[in-house]
C-alpha positions in Angstrom: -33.6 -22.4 -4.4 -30.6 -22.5 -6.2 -29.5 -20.6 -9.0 -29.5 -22.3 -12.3 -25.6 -23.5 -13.6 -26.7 -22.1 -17.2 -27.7 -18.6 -15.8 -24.3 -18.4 -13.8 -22.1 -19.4 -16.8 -24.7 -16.8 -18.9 -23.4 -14.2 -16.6 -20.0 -15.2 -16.4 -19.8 -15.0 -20.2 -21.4 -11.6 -20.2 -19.2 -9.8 -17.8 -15.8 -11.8 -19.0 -17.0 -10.2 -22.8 -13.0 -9.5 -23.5 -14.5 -7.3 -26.3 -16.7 -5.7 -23.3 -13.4 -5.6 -20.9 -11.3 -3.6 -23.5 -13.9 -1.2 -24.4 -14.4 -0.1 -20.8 -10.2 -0.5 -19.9 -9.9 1.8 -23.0 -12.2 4.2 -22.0 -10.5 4.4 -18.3 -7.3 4.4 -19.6 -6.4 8.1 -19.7 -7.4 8.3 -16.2 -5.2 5.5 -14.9 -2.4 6.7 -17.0 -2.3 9.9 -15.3 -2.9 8.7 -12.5 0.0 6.4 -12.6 1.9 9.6 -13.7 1.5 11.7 -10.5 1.7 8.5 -7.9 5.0 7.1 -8.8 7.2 9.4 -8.8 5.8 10.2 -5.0 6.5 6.6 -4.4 10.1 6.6 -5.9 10.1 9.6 -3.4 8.8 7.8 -0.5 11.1 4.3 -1.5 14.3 6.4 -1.1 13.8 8.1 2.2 12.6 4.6 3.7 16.2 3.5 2.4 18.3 6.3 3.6 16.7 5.2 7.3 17.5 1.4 6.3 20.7 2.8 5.8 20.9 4.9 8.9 20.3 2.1 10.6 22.7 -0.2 9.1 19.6 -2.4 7.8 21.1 -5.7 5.4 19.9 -5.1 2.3 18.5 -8.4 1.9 15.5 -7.1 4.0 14.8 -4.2 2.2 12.1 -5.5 0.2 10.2 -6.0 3.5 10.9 -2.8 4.9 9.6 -1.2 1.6 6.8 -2.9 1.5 5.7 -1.6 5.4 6.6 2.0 3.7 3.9 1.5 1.0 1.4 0.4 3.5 2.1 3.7 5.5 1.9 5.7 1.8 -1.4 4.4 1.5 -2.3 5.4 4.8 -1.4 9.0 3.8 -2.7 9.0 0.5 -6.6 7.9 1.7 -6.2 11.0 3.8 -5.8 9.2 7.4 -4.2 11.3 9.7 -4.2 12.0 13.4 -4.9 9.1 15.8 -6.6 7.2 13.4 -3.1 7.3 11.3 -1.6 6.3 14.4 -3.1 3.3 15.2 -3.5 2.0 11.7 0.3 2.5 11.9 1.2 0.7 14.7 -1.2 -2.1 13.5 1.0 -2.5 10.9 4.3 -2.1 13.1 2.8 -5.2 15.1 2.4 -7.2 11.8 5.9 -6.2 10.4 7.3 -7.0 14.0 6.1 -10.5 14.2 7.5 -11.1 10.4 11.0 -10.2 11.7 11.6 -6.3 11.3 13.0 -4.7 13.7 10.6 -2.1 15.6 13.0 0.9 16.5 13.6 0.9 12.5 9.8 0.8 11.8 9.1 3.3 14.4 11.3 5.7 12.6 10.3 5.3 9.5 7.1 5.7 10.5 8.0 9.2 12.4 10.7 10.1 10.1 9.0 9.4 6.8 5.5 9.8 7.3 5.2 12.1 9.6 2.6 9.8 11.7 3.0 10.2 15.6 3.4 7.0 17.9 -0.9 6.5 19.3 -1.9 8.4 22.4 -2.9 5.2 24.1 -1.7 1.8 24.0 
């Protein structure tokens, strides 16, 4: 049976209270602030060694948006505490995707290794 178009917009209304959504956004907020605090500055971090191998390897820097955005994937790799051959093959997933978008793979691979610290998968 379906569910009654008045119940789903009653719900809807409920849970898009904004009065409701700042009250719990306020009360999260010191969390997410220092949370923000201690990530970014790791990712600033991160962002500049991925551009000193972009630079390394003579990378145009009209694809270094793409090339950052494979280093966040791998930083959120690291940061959910994925290591070891799991770490590898997630990272070489991503190689794959970055690959067929146009990067380069020797440049990939290195940031991989070089940054990261994440060693190419034991099996293919």
């Amino acid at each position: 049976m379906p569910i009654d178009p008045g119940k789903r917009i009653a719900k809807w209304n409920a849970k898009f209270n904004t009065e409701r959504v700042k009250a719990v956004l306020d009360d999260l907020r010191p969390a997410m602030l220092a949370n923000v605090q201690a990530v970014f500055p790791l990712i600033a971090a991160m962002e500049l060694q991925v551009k000193q191998v972009l630079d390394l390897a003579g990378v145009s820097v009209a694809q270094y948006a793409s090339y950052l955005a494979f280093g966040r994937e791998l930083f959120r790799i690291t940061r959910n505490e994925m290591s070891g051959e799991a770490a590898a093959i997630e990272a070489e997933l991503l190689i794959v995707k970055w690959v067929a978008r146009g990067l380069t793979r020797s440049v990939l691979e290195t940031t991989r290794t070089g940054v990261f610290n994440i060693a190419p998968p034991s099996s293919p």
